[in-house]
C-alpha positions in Angstrom: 113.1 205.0 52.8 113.1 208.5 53.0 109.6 210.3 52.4 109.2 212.8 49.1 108.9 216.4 50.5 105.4 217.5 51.2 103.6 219.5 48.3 100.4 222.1 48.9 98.9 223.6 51.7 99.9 222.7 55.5 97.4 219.6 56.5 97.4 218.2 59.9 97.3 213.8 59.9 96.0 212.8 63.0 95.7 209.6 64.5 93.4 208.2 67.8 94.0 204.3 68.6 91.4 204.0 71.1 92.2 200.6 72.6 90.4 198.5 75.6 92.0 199.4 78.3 94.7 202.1 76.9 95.0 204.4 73.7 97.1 206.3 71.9 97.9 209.3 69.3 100.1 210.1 66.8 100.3 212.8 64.0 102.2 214.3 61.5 102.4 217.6 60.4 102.3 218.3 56.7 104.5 221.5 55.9 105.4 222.3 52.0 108.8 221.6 50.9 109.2 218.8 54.0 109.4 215.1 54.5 106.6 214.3 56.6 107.6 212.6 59.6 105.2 210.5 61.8 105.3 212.1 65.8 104.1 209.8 68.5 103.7 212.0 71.3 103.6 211.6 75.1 100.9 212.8 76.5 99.2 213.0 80.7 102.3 213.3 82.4 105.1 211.9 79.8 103.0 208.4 79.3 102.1 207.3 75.9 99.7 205.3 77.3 96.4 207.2 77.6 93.6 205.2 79.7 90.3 204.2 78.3 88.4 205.2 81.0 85.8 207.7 81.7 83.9 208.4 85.0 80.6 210.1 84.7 78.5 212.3 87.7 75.1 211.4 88.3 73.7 214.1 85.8 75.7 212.0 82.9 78.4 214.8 82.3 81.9 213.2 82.1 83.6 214.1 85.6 87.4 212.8 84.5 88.8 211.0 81.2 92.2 209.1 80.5 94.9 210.4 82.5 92.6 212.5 84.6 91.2 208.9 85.9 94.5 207.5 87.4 95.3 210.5 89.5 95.4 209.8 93.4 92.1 209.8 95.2 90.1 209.7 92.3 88.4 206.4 93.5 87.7 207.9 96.9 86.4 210.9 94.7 84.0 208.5 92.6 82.4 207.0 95.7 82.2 210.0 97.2 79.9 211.5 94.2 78.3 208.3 93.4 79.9 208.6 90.0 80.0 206.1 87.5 82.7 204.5 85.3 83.0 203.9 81.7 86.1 201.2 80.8 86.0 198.6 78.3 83.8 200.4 76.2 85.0 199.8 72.8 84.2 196.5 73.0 81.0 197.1 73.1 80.8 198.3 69.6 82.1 195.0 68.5 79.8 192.7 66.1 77.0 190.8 67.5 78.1 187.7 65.8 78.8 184.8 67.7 82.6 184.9 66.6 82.9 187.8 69.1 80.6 186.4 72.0 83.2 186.7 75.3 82.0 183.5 76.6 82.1 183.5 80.6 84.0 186.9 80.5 81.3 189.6 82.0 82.3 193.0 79.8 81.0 196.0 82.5 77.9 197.7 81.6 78.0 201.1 80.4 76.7 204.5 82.6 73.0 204.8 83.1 71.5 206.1 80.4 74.4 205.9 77.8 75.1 204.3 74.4 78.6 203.0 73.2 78.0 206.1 70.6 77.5 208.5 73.8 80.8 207.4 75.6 83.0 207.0 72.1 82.0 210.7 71.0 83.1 211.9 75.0 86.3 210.0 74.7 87.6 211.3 70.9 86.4 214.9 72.4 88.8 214.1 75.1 91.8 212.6 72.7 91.2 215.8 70.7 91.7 218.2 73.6 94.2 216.5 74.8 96.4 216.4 70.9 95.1 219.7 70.8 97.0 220.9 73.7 100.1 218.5 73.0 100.6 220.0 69.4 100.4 223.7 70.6 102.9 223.3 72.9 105.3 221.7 71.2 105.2 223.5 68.0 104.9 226.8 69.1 105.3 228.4 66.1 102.6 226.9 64.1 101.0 224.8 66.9 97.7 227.1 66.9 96.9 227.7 63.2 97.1 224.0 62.5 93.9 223.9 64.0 92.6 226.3 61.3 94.4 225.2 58.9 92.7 223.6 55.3 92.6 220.3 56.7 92.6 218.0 59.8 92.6 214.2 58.7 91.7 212.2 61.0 92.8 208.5 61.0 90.9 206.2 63.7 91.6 202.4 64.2 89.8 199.5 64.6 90.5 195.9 65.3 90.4 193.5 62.4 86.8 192.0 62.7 85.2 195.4 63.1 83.6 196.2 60.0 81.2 198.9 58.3 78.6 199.4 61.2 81.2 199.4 63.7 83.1 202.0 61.4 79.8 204.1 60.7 79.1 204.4 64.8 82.7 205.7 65.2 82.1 208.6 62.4 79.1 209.1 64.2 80.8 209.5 67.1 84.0 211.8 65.4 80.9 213.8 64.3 79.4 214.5 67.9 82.7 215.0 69.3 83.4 217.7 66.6 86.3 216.1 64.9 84.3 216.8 61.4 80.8 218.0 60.1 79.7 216.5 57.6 80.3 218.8 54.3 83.3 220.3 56.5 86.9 220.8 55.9 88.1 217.5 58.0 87.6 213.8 57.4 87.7 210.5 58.7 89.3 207.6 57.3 89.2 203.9 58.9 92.6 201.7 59.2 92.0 198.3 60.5 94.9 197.5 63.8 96.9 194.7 61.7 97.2 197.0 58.8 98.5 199.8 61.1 101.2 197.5 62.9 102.4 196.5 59.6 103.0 199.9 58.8 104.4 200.8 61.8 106.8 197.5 61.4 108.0 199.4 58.1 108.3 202.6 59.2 110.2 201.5 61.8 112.9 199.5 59.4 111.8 195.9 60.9 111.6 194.2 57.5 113.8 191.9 56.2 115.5 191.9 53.1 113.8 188.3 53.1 110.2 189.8 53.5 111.4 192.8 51.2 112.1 189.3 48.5 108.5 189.0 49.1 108.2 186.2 52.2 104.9 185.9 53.9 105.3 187.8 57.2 102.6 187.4 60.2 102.0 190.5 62.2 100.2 189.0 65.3 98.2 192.6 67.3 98.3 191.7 71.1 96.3 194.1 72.9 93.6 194.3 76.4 90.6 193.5 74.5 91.6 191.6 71.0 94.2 189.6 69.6 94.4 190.7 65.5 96.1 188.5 62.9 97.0 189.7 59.8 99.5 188.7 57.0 101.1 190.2 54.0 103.9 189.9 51.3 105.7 192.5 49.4 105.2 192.9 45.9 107.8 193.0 43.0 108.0 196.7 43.9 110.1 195.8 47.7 107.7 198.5 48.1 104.3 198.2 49.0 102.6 195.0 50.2 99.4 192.5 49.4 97.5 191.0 52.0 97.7 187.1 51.7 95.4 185.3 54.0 92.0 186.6 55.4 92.6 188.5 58.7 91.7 187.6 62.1 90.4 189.1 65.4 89.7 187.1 68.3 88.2 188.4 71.9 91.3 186.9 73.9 93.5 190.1 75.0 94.7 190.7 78.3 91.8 191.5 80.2 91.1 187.9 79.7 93.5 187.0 81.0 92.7 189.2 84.4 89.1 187.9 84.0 90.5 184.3 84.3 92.5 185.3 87.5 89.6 186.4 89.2 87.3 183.5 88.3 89.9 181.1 89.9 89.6 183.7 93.0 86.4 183.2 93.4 86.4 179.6 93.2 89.6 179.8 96.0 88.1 182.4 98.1 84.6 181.5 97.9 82.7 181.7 101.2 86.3 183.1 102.9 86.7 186.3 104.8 88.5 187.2 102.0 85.9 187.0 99.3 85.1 191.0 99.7 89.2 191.6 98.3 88.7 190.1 95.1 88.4 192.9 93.1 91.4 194.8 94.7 93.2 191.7 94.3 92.3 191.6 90.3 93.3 194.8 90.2 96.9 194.0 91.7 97.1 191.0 89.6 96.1 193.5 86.4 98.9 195.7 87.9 101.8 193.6 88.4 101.7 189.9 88.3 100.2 189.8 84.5 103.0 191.9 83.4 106.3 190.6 85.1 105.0 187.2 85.0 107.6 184.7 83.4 108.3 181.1 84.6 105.3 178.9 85.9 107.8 177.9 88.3 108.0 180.9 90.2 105.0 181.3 92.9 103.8 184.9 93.1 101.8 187.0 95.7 99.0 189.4 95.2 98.7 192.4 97.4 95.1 193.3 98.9 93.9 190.0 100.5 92.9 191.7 104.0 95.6 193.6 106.0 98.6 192.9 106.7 98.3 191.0 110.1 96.0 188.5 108.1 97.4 184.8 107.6 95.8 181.5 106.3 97.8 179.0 105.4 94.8 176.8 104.0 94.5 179.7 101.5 98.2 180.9 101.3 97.7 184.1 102.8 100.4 185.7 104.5 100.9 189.2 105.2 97.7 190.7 103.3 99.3 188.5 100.5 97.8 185.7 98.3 100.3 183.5 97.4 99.9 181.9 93.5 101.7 179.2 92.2 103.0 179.8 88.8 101.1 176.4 87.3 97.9 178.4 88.2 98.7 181.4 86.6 100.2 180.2 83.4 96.7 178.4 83.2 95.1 182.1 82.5 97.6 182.7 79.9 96.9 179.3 78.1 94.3 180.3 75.7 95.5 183.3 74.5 98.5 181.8 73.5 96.9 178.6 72.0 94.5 181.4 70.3 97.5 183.2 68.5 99.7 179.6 67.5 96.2 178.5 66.0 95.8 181.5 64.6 98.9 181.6 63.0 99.0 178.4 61.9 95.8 178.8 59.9 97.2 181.9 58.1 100.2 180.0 56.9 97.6 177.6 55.7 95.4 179.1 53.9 97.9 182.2 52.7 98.3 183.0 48.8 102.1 183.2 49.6 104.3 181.0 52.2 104.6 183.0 55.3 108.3 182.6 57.1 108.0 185.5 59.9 105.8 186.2 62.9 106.2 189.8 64.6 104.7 189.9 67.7 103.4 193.5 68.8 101.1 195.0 71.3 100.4 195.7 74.9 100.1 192.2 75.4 103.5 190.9 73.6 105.6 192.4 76.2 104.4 189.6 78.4 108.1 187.4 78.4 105.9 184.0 79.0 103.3 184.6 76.6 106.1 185.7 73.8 108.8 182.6 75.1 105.3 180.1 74.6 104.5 181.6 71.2 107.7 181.6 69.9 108.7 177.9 70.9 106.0 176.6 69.7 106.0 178.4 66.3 109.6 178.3 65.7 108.8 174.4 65.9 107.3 175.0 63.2 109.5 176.6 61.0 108.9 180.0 61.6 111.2 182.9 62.5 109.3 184.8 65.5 110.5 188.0 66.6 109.1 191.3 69.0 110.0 194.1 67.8 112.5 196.2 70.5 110.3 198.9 70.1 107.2 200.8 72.2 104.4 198.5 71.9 101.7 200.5 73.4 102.4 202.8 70.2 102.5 200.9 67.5 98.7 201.1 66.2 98.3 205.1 66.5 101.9 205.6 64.5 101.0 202.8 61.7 97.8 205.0 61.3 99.9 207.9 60.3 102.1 205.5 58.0 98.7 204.3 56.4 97.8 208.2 55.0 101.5 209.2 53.9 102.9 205.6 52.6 100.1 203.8 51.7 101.7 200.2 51.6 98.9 198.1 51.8 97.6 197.8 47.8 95.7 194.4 47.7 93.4 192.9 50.7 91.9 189.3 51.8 88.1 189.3 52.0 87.2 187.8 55.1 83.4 186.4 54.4 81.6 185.7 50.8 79.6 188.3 49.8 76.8 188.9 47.3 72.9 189.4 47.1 69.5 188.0 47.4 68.0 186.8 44.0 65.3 185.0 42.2 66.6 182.4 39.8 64.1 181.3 37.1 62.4 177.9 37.9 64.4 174.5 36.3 61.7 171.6 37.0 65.0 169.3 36.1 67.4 170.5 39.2 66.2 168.4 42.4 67.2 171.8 44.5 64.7 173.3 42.5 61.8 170.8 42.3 61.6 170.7 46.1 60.8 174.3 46.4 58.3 174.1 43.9 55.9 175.5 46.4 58.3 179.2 46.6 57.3 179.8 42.8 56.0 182.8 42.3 54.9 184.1 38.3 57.1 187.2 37.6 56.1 189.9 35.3 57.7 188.7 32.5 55.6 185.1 33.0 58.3 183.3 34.0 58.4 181.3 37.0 61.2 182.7 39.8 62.1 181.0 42.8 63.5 183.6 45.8 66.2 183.3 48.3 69.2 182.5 46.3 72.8 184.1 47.2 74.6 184.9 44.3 78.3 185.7 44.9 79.7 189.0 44.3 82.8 188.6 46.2 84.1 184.7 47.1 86.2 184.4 50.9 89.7 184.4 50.7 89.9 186.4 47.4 92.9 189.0 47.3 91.5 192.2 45.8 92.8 194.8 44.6 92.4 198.9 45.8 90.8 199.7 42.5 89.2 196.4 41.6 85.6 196.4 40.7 82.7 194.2 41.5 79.2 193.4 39.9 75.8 192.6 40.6 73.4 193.3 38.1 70.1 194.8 40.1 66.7 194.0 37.5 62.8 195.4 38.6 60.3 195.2 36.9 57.0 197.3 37.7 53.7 198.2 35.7 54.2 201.7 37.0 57.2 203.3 36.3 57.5 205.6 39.3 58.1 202.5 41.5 61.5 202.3 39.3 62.9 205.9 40.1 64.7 204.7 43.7 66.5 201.6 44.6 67.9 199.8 48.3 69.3 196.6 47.6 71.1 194.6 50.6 74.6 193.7 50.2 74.5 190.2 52.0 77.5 188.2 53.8 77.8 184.3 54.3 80.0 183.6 57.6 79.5 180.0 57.7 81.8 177.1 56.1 78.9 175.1 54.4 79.5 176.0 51.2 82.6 178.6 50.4 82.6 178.7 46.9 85.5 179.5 44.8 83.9 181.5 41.8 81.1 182.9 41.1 78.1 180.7 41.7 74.5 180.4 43.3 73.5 178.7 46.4 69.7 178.5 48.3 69.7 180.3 51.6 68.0 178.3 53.4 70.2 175.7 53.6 72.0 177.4 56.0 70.2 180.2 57.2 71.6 181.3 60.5 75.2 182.3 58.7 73.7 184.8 56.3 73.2 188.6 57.3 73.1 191.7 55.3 75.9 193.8 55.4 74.5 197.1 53.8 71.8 198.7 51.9 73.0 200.0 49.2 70.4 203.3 48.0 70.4 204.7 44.4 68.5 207.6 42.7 67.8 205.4 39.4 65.2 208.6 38.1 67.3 209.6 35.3 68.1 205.3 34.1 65.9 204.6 31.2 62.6 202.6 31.7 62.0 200.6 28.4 58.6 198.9 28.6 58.8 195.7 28.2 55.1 192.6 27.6 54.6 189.7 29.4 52.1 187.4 30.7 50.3 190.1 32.8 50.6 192.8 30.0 52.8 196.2 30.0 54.9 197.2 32.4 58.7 198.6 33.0 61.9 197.0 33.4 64.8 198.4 35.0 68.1 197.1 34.9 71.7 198.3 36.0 74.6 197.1 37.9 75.6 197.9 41.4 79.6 198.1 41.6 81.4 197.6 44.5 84.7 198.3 45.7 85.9 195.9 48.6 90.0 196.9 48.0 90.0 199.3 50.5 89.7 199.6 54.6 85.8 201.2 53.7 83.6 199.4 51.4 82.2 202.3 48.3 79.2 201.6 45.9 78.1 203.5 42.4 75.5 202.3 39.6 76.6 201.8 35.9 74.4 201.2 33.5 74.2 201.2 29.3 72.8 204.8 27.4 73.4 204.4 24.0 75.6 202.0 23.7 78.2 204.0 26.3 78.3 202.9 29.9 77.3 205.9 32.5 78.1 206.0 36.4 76.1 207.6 39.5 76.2 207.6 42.9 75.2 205.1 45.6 74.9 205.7 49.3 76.1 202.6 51.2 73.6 203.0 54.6 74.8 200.5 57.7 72.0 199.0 60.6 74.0 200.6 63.4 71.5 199.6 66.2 
């Protein structure tokens, strides 16, 4: 559908997909009394696909970045100056829960000296130079004062299972690279990579007038580093959509798939002459044979296995050539493809609305004989599955600009349970109770409170809304009022499947202790909240009590405090403050 012409002043949307191993941008530029279109743009040399890679000199000062890094000789140049490389960075922002452990896959170190914060900032600086450039060239005319303009809003991507710490390192980094200050003209916002396909899948005219009748539609992210699941239905509008199952992210793009390659090399080549090629020979595999690879019939050779007078027919090397048989290398496919049918299946399980379509996008889709595997084994199912004829390395950083001027996406899935830590007053008659007797502990009012209860703000698999509230109610007590004027509370998450409760309900921590982390803190100036004084078994002292209301509807979690004045409810501000080490 056609987009409503543009109203106020001229606004620059820009959008960085910084991916594993490539990224990409895309922006639109916001002129009154015009439709805003969304412009992916080719940059470093007419390729859309920028490189995540950055090579640093020994004094940590970036040498080369994206494009740069692919020129000729610049690997004769890095040896040469002892320089280091930076690739695969992003993922090690990635949450240091054991869903994203890579198993036997070793993700390369970063530089000497230098944080996942130190390397993101230098590679946005670079993406902005580099948009900055693109955009003054190609719109001569007003290509330089966008840059001064009112407003640059910045839209930056992230895979599904990132959440706020991961989001509050990359404004960090946005921050050092220059992209905003805080109090300044620009900001930030976060989309997640499945919401940003979707979008592009709309832009683009992909949906059906099935999924436009409101069918559950699968929109399966293949990229280098992650393979994101999401799933939505339109709502009686044909307009926007709802999310309708709980998103996914899984560490199985196609590096692993190179990873798995060179494992098996090892194993082949071990103790061989040959053993010193391997990594050229990933590299050729990384090249070539992941992405033309089709029919496990077929045998296919890697280049860089010695020189070309070099045979072994024990090995099947011929020619400087490693000869694979096409069994082996579907083998490295295999559980990237079981990872997304699994995936998939469980969305369609657990989704609030039957799901009927699966659109395959991503790097990684182009792959015929992972797409032919996916979509035999889901159309078995039932399913229609379909890839998109479209640029797949662009689909992320053009769905970013879809998210700021369309704004689809109304209603979201919560992936975990989330909810605080409590005391619950001591019941001698509950047995969960009676054998923790020995956690009492007298509370100023003289009851008897036993800690480490979760009580549930926001059950798993919940659909919420953009503008849909949440409560806790946050109670202190203190003999000295002062101690009642601030207030950090953590915002706790429960990962594990124990117990997944469907309303709002209580449960001891300890029965499953490894599953629960805290999110957030949550920080409050409370100074100007009333303080009645309250007597109890110790005497006088001050009670405090207001609620903490969240809002989980949207791609960045927000907090305030509400509490009652007189009979009329009043709001303030809450700071929501991540653990980003």
């Amino acid at each position: 559908m056609p987009r409503e012409k543009h109203t106020g002043e001229r606004k620059l949307l820009l959008a960085f997909d910084v991916g594993t191993t490539y990224s990409g941008i895309s922006y639109s530029i916001l002129d009154p009394d015009h439709a805003p279109e969304v412009q992916g743009q080719e940059i470093a040399g007419g390729n859309a696909k920028i490189p995540s890679v950055l090579y640093y000199d020994k004094d940590g000062k970036v040498c080369c970045a994206g494009a740069e890094t692919e020129r000729d000789g610049i690997d004769i140049f890095a040896e040469e100056g002892n320089w280091d490389k930076a690739e695969w960075f992003k993922l090690h922002l990635r949450p240091k829960t054991k869903e994203f452990a890579t198993g036997p896959a070793k993700i390369p170190d970063l530089p000497p000296n230098k944080t996942v914060l130190d390397v993101f900032s230098d590679y946005l600086k670079y993406l902005n130079d580099c948009a900055r450039q693109w955009i003054k060239e190609t719109h001569p005319g007003i290509g330089t004062s966008i840059w001064d303009g009112p407003e640059i809003h910045y839209i930056l991507s992230h895979p599904n299972g990132w959440e706020g710490p991961q989001q509050a390192v990359m404004k960090q980094a946005a921050e050092r690279a220059g992209l905003i200050t805080p109090g300044g003209r620009n900001k930030v916002t976060f989309v997640t990579e499945g919401e940003a396909s979707l979008n592009h899948c709309i832009e683009k005219g992909l949906m059906s007038e099935s999924i436009r009748k409101g069918e559950g539609v699968c929109i399966v992210d293949a990229g280098g580093g992650t393979l994101d699941l999401s799933a939505y239905a339109a709502n009686p509008d044909r307009k926007t959509f709802s999310e309708i199952a709980e998103a996914q992210c899984h560490l199985k793009g196609s590096i692993f798939v190179t990873e798995a390659a060179g494992e098996y090399l090892h194993k082949l080549l071990k103790g061989s002459k040959f053993a010193r090629d391997i990594d050229e020979m990933k590299r050729s595999f990384d090249r070539s044979t992941k992405c033309s690879f089709r029919d496990p019939s077929d045998p296919h050779f890697i280049r860089g296995c010695g020189s070309p007078r070099d045979r072994d027919t024990k090995l099947k090397v011929m020619a400087g050539k490693l000869r694979l048989d096409g069994a082996d290398v579907a083998t490295f496919f295999e559980p990237a493809i079981k990872c997304i049918i699994d995936g998939v299946k469980e969305q369609r399980r657990s989704a609030h609305k039957p799901i009927s379509s699966v659109f395959l996008v991503g790097g990684f889709s182009a792959n015929d004989f992972l797409f032919k595997r996916v979509k035999e084994a889901l159309e078995a199912q039932g399913l229609k599955v379909f890839r998109p004829d479209t640029h797949l390395n662009k689909v992320v950083a053009e769905g970013s600009v879809s998210f700021i001027l369309d704004h689809p996406v109304r209603s979201r899935v919560s992936r975990h349970s989330f909810g605080t830590e409590i005391w619950v007053n001591f019941q001698p008659h509950l047995k969960d109770h009676k054998k923790r007797i020995w956690q009492c502990t007298e509370i100023y009012s003289g009851e008897l409170g036993i800690p480490g209860v979760f009580s549930v703000i926001l059950p798993k698999n919940t659909q919420v809304k953009e503008t849909e509230e949440f409560r806790c109610t946050y109670a202190r007590g203190s003999p000295n009022p002062l101690y009642l004027r601030t207030m950090e509370k953590e915002i706790v998450c429960y990962r594990g499947n124990k117990h997944q409760p469907k309303s709002k309900k209580h449960q001891f921590m300890d029965e499953d202790p490894n599953n629960y982390s805290d999110v957030c803190t949550v920080k409050a100036n409370l100074a100007n909240i009333p303080t009645p004084p309250c007597f109890g078994s110790k005497g006088l002292y001050y009670e405090i009590m207001i609620d903490i209301v969240l809002l989980f509807g949207e791609t960045e979690l927000k907090a305030q405090i509400a509490w009652m004045e007189d009979g009329v409810e009043k709001r303030g501000d809450a700071e929501i403050i991540y653990d980003t080490e």
